[in-house]
ZAPARO-480028 format. One record per residue (C-alpha): residue number from 1; x, y, z. Coordinates in steps of 0.02 Angstrom, whole numbers, plus 50000, padded with zeros to 5 digits. Example, Ala and Ser with C-alpha at 12.3 -4.5 7.8 and 13.67 -1.06 7.14 Angstrom:
<pts>
<pt><lumse>1</lumse><x>50615</x><y>49775</y><z>50390</z></pt>
<pt><lumse>2</lumse><x>50684</x><y>49947</y><z>50357</z></pt>
</pts>
This chain:
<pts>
<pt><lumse>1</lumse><x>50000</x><y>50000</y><z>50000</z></pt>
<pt><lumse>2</lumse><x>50151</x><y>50105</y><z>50036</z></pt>
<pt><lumse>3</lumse><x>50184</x><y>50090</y><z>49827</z></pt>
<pt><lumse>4</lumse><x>50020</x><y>50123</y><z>49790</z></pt>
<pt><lumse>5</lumse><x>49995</x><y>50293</y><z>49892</z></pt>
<pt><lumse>6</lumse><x>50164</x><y>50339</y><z>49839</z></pt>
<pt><lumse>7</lumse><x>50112</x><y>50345</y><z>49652</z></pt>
<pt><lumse>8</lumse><x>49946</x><y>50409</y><z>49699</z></pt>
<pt><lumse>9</lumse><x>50032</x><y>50569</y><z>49775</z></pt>
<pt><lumse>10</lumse><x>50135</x><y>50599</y><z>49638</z></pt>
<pt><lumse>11</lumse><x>49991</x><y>50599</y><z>49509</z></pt>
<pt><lumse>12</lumse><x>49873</x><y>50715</y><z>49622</z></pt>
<pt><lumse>13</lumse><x>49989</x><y>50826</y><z>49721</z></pt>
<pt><lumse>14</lumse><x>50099</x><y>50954</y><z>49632</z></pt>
<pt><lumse>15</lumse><x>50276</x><y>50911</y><z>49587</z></pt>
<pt><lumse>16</lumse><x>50387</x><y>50970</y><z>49736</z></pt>
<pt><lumse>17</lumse><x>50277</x><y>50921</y><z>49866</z></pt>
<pt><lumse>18</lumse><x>50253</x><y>50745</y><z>49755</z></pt>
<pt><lumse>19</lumse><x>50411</x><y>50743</y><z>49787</z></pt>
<pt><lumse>20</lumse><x>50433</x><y>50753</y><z>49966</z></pt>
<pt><lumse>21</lumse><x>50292</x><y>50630</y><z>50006</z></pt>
<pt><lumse>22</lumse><x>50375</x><y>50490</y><z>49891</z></pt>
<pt><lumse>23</lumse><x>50555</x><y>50512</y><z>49982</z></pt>
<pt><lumse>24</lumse><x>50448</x><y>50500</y><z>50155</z></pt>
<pt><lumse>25</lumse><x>50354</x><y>50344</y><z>50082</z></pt>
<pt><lumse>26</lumse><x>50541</x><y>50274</y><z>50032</z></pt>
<pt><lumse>27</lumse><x>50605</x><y>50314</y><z>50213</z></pt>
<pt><lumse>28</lumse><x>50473</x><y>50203</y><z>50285</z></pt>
<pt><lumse>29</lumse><x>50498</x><y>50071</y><z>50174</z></pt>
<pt><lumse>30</lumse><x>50672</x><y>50076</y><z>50223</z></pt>
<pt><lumse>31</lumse><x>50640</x><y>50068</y><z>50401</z></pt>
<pt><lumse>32</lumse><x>50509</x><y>49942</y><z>50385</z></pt>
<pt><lumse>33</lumse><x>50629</x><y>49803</y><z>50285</z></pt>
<pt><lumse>34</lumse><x>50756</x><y>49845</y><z>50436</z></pt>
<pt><lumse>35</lumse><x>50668</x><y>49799</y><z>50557</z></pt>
<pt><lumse>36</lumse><x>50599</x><y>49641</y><z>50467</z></pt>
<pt><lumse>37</lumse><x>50778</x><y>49589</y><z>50446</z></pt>
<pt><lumse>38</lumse><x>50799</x><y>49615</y><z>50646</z></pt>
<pt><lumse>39</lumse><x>50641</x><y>49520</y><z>50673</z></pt>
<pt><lumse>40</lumse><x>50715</x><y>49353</y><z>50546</z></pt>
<pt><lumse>41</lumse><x>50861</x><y>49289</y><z>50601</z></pt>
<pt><lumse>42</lumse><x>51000</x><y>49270</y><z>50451</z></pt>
<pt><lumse>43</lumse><x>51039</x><y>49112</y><z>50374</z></pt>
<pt><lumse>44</lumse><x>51196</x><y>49101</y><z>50464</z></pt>
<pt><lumse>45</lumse><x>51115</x><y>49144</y><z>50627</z></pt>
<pt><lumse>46</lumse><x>50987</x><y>49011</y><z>50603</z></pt>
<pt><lumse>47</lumse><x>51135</x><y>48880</y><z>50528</z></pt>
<pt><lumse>48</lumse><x>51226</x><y>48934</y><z>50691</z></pt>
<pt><lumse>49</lumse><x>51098</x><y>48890</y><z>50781</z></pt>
<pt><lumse>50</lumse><x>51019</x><y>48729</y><z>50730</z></pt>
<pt><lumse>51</lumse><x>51166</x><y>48620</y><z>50793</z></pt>
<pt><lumse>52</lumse><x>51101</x><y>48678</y><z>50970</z></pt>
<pt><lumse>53</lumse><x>50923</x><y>48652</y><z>50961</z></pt>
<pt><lumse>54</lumse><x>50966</x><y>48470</y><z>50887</z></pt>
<pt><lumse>55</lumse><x>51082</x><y>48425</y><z>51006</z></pt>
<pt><lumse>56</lumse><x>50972</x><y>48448</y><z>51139</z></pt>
<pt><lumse>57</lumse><x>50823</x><y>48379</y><z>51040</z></pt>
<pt><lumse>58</lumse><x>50961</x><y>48222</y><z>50984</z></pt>
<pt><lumse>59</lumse><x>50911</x><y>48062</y><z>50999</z></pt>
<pt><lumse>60</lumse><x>51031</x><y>47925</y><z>51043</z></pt>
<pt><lumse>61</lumse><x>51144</x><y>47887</y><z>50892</z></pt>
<pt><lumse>62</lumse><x>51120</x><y>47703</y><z>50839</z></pt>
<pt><lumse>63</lumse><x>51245</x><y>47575</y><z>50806</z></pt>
<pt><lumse>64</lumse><x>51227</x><y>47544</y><z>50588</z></pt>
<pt><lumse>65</lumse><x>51201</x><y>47382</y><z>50530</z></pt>
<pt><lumse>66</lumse><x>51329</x><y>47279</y><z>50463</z></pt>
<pt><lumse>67</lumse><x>51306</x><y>47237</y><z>50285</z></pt>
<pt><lumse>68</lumse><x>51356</x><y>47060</y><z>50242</z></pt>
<pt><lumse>69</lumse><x>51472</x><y>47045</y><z>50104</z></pt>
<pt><lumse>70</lumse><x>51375</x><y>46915</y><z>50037</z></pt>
<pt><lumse>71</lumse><x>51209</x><y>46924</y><z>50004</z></pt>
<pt><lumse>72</lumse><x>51216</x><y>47136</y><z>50038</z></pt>
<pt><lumse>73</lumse><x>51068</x><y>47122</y><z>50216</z></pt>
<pt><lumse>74</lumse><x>51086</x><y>47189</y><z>50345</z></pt>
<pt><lumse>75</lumse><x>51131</x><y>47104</y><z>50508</z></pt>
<pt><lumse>76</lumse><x>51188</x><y>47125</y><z>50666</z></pt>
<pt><lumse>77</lumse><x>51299</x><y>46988</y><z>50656</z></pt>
<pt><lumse>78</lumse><x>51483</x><y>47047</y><z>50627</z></pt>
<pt><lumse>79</lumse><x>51578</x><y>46913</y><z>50701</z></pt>
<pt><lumse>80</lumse><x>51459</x><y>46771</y><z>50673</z></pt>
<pt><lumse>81</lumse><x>51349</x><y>46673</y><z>50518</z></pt>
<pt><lumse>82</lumse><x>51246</x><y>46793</y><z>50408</z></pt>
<pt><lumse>83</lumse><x>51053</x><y>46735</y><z>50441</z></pt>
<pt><lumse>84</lumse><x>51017</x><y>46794</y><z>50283</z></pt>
<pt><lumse>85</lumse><x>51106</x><y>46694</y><z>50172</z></pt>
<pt><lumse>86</lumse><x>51215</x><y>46596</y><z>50282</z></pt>
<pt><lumse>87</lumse><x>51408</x><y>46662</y><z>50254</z></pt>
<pt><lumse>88</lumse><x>51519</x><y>46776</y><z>50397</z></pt>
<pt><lumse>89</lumse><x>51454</x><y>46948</y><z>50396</z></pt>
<pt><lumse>90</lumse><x>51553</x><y>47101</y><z>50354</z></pt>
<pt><lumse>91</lumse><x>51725</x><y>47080</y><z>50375</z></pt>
<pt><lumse>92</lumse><x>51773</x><y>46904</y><z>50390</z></pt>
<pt><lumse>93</lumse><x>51760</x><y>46766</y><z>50255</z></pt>
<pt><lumse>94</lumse><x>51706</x><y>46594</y><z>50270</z></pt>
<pt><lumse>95</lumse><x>51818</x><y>46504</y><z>50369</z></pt>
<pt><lumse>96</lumse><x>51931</x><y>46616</y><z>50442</z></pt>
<pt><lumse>97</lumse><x>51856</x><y>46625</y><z>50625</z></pt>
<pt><lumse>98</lumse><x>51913</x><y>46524</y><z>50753</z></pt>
<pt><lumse>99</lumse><x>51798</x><y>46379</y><z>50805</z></pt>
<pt><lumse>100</lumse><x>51748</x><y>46438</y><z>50960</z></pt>
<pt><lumse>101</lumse><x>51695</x><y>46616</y><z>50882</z></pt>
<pt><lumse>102</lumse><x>51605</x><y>46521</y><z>50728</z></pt>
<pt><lumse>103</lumse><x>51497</x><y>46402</y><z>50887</z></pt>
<pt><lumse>104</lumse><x>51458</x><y>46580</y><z>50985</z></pt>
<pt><lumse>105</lumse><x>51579</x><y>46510</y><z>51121</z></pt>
<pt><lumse>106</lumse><x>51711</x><y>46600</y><z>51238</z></pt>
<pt><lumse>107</lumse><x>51879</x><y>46550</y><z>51193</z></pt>
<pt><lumse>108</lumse><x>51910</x><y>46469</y><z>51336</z></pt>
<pt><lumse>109</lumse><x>51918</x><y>46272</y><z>51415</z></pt>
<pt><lumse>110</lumse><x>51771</x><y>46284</y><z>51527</z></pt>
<pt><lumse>111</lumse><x>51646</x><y>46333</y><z>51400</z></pt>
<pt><lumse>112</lumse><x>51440</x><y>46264</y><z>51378</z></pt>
<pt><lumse>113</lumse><x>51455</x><y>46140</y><z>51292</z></pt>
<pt><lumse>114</lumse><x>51262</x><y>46141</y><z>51244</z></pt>
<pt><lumse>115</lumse><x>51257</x><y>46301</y><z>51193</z></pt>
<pt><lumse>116</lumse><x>51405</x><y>46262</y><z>51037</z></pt>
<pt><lumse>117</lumse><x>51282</x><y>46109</y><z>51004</z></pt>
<pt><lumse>118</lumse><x>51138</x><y>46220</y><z>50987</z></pt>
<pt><lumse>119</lumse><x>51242</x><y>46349</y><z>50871</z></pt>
<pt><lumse>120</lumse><x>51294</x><y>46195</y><z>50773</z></pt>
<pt><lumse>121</lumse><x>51122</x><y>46132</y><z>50744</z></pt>
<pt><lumse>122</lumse><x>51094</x><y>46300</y><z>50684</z></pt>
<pt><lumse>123</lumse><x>51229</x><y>46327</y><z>50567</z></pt>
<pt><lumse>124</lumse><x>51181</x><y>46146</y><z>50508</z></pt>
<pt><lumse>125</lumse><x>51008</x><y>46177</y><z>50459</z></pt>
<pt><lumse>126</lumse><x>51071</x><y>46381</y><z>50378</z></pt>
<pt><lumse>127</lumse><x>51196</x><y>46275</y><z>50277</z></pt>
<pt><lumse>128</lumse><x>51110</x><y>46107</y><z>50222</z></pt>
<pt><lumse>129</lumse><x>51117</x><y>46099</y><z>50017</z></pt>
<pt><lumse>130</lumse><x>50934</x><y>46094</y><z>49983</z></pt>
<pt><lumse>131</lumse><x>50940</x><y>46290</y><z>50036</z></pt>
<pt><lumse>132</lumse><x>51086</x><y>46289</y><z>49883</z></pt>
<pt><lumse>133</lumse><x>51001</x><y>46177</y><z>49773</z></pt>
<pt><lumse>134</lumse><x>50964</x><y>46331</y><z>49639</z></pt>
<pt><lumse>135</lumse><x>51109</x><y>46417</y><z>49691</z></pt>
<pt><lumse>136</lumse><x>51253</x><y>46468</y><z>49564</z></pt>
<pt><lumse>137</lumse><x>51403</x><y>46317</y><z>49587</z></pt>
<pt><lumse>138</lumse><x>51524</x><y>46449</y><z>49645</z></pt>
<pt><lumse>139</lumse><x>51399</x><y>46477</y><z>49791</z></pt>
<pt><lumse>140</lumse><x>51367</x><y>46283</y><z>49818</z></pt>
<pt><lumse>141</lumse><x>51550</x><y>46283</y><z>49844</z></pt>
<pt><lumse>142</lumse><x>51572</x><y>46402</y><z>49956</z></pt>
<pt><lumse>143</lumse><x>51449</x><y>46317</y><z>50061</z></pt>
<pt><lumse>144</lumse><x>51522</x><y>46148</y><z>50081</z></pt>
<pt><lumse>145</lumse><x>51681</x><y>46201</y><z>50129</z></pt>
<pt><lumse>146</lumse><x>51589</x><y>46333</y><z>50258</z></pt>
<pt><lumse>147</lumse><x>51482</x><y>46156</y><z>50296</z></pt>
<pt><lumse>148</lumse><x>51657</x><y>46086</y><z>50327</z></pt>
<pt><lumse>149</lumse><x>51745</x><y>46210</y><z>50427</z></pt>
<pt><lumse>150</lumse><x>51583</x><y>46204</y><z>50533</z></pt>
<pt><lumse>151</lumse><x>51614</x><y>46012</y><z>50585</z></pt>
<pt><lumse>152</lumse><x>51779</x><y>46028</y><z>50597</z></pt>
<pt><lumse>153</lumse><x>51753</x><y>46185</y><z>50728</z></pt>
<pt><lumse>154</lumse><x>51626</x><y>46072</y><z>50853</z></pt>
<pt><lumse>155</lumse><x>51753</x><y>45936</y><z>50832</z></pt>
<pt><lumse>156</lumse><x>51886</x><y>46023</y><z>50916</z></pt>
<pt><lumse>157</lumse><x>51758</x><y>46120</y><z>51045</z></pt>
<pt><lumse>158</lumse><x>51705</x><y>45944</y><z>51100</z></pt>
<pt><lumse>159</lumse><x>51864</x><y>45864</y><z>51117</z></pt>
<pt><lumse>160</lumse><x>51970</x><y>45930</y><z>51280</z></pt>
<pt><lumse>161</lumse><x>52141</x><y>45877</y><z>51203</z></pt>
<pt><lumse>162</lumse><x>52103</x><y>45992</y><z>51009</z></pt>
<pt><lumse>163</lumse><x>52022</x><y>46126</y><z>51138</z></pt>
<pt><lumse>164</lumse><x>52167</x><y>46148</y><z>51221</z></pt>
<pt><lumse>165</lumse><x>52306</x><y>46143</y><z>51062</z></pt>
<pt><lumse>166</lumse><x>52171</x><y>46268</y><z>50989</z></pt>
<pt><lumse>167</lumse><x>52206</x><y>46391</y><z>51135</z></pt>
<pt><lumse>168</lumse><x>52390</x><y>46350</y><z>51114</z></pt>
<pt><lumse>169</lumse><x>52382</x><y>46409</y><z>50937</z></pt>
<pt><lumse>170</lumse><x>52285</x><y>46556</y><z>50968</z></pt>
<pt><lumse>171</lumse><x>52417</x><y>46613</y><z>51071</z></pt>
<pt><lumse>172</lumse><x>52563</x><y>46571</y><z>50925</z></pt>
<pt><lumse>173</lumse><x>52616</x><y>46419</y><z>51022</z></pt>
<pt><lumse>174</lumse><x>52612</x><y>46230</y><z>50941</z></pt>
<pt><lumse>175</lumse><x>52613</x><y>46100</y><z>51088</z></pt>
<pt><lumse>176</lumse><x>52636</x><y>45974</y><z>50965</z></pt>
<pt><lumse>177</lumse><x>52778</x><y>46048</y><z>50879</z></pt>
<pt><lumse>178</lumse><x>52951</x><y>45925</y><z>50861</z></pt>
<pt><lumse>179</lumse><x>53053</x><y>46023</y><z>51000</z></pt>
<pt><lumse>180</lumse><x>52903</x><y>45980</y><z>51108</z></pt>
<pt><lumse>181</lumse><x>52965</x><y>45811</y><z>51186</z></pt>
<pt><lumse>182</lumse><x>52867</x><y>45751</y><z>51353</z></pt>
<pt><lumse>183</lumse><x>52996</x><y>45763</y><z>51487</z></pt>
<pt><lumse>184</lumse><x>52891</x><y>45710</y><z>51611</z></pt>
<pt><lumse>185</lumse><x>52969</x><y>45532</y><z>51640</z></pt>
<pt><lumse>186</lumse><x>52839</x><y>45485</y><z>51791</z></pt>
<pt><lumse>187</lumse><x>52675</x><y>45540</y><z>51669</z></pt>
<pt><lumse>188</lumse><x>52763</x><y>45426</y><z>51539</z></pt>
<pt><lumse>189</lumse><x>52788</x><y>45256</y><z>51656</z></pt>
<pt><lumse>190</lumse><x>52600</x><y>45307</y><z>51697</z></pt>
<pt><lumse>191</lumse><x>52523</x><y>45289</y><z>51524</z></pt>
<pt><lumse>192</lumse><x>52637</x><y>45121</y><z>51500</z></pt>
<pt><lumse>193</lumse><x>52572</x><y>45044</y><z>51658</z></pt>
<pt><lumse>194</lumse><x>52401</x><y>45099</y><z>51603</z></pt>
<pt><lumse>195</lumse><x>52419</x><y>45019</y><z>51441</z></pt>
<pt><lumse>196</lumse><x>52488</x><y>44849</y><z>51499</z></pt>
<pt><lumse>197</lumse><x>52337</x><y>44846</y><z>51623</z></pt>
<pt><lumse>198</lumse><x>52217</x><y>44881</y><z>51467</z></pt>
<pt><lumse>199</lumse><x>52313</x><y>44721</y><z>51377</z></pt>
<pt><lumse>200</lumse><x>52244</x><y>44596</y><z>51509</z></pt>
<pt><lumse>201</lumse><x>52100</x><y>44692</y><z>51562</z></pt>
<pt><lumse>202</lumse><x>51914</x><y>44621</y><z>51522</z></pt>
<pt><lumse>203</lumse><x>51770</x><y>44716</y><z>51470</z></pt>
<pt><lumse>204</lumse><x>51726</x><y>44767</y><z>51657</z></pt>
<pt><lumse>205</lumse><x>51926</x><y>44790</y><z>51699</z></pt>
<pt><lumse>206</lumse><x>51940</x><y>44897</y><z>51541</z></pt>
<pt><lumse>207</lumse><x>51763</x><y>45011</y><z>51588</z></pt>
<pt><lumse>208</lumse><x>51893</x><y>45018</y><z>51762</z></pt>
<pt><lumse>209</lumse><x>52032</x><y>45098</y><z>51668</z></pt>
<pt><lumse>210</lumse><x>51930</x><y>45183</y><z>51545</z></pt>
<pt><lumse>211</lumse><x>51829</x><y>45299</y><z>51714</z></pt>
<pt><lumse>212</lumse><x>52014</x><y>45322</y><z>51787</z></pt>
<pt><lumse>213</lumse><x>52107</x><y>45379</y><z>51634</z></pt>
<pt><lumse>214</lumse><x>51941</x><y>45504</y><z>51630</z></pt>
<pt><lumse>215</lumse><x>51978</x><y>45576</y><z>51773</z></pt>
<pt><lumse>216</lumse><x>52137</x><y>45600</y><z>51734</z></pt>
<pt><lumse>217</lumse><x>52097</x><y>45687</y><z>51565</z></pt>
<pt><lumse>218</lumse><x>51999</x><y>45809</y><z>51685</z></pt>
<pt><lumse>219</lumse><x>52145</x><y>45851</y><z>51807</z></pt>
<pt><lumse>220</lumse><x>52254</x><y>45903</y><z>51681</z></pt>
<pt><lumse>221</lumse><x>52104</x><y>45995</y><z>51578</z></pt>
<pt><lumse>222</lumse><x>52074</x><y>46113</y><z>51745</z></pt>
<pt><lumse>223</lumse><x>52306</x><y>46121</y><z>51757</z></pt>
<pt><lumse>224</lumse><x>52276</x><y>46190</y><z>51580</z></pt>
<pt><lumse>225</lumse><x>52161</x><y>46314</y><z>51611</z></pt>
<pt><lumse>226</lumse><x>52260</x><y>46357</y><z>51756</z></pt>
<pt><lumse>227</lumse><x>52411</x><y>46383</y><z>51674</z></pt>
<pt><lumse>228</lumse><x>52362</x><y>46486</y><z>51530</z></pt>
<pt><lumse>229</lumse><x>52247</x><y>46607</y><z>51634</z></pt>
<pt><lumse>230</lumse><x>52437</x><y>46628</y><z>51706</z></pt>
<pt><lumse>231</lumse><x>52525</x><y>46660</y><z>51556</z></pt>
<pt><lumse>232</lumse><x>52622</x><y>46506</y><z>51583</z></pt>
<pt><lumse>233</lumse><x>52626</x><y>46435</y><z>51406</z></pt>
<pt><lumse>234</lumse><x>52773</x><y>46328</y><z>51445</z></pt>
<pt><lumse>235</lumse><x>52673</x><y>46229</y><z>51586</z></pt>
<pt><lumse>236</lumse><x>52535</x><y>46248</y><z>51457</z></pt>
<pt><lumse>237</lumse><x>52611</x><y>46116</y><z>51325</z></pt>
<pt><lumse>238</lumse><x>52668</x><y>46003</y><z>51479</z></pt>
<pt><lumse>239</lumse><x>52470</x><y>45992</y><z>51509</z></pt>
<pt><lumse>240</lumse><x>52432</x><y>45971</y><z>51320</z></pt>
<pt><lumse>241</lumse><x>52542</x><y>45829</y><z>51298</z></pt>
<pt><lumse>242</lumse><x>52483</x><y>45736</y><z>51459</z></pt>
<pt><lumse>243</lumse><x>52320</x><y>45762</y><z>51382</z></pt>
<pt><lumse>244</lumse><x>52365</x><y>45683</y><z>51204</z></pt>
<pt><lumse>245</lumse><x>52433</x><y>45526</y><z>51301</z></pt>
<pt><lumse>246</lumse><x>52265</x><y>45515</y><z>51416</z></pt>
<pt><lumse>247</lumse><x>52166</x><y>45540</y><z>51245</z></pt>
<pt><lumse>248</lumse><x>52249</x><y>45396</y><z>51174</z></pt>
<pt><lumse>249</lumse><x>52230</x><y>45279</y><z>51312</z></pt>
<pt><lumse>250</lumse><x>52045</x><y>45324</y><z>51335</z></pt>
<pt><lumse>251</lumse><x>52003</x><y>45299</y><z>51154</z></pt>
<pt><lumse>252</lumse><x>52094</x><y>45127</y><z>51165</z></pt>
<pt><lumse>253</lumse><x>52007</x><y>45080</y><z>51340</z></pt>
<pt><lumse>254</lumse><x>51833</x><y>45125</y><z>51248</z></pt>
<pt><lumse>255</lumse><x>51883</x><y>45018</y><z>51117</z></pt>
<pt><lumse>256</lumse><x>51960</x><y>44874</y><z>51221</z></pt>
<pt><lumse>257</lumse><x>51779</x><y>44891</y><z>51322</z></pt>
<pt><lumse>258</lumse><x>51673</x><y>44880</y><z>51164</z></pt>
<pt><lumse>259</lumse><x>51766</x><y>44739</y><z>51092</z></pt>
<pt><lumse>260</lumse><x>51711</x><y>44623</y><z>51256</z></pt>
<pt><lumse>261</lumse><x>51532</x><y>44675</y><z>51255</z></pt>
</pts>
């Protein structure tokens, strides 16, 4: 309206006093966009500013997915089997975690042993090759040797004597190594007199030797654990290779007592 009265004085009034209405109309104008600009924040007043009024709005940040490199889902599976499509999420490959990680188990000796069942059921059932019966060969591949690195994992979590060189090897120690000779000379005589006992032994005498060479195994499982919460790697191997000589004899009492029944 301020426009429109200004060119309504200048057609009506007479020249010089036309002209002193239209420089008063400008003057308000003037003043009127000022204090519009004071009223609005600028742009980077308000760019300023939004950071604050967010950050006290925020809402708690959340973790992002991990994509699997696979089959591209998303899954909040990092360290363990895609659901999705059944291969190690994000940034490991098939294969390359250890088999207590792949079973959802501490790496550890006193670990549930149910639990790694359970996971291996699982993995089982995720990996069977009717779910790959369509599937491209390269992928039918992959999954047989992930099938295969899944049985070999829950055969070393349920064996006490591979859980233990596992751990060893985790570490960057091989019990089993050549320079690794048993110098225990009383834990050798042991297993001999054992085995000469399991040569005359029956069925029942074998079961005997069979619960006794069990316990055994279980002594030196909780000396393991012992040592390497201590560090001491060197006790460690003494521990594993009692355990591969109590392995033996156990497998051979089982078999002694099976062969009488």
């Amino acid at each position: 309206w301020l426009k429109f009265y200004s060119t309504f004085a200048m057609l009506r009034l007479p020249r010089p006093l036309a002209r002193v209405v239209s420089g008063h109309v400008r003057t308000c104008v003037a003043v009127r966009a000022q204090a519009c600009q004071l009223a609005a924040p600028s742009a980077s007043v308000a760019q300023k500013a939004a950071p604050q009024s967010q950050t006290e709005t925020a809402v708690p940040e959340q973790k992002p997915a991990v994509e699997c490199k696979w089959c591209k889902s998303a899954t909040a599976n990092a360290d363990r089997v895609c659901d999705a499509c059944a291969w190690v999420a994000s940034r490991t490959a098939p294969g390359e975690l250890s088999p207590f990680k792949m079973l959802g188990c501490a790496e550890c000796m006193h670990l549930k042993l149910e639990k790694a069942e359970a996971e291996y059921r699982r993995l089982q059932n995720v990996l069977h090759p009717d779910r790959f019966a369509r599937a491209p060969e390269e992928e039918q591949l992959l999954a047989q040797k992930h099938s295969a690195k899944v049985n070999e994992a829950i055969a070393i979590v349920r064996c006490p004597l591979r859980r233990a060189i596992e751990l060893c090897k985790l570490h960057g120690v091989d019990p089993l190594a050549e320079e690794q000779r048993i110098q225990d000379m009383e834990l050798m005589m042991e297993s001999m007199e054992i085995a000469e006992e399991l040569e005359e032994a029956d069925a029942d005498g074998a079961s005997a030797v069979l619960k006794r060479v069990n316990e055994r195994i279980g002594q030196h499982v909780q000396k393991f654990a012992k040592a390497r919460d201590a560090d001491d790697w060197d006790t460690a191997v003494q521990h594993v290779q009692a355990l591969q000589l109590f392995t033996r004899l156990a497998e051979q009492a089982a078999g002694h007592a099976s062969h009488y029944a």
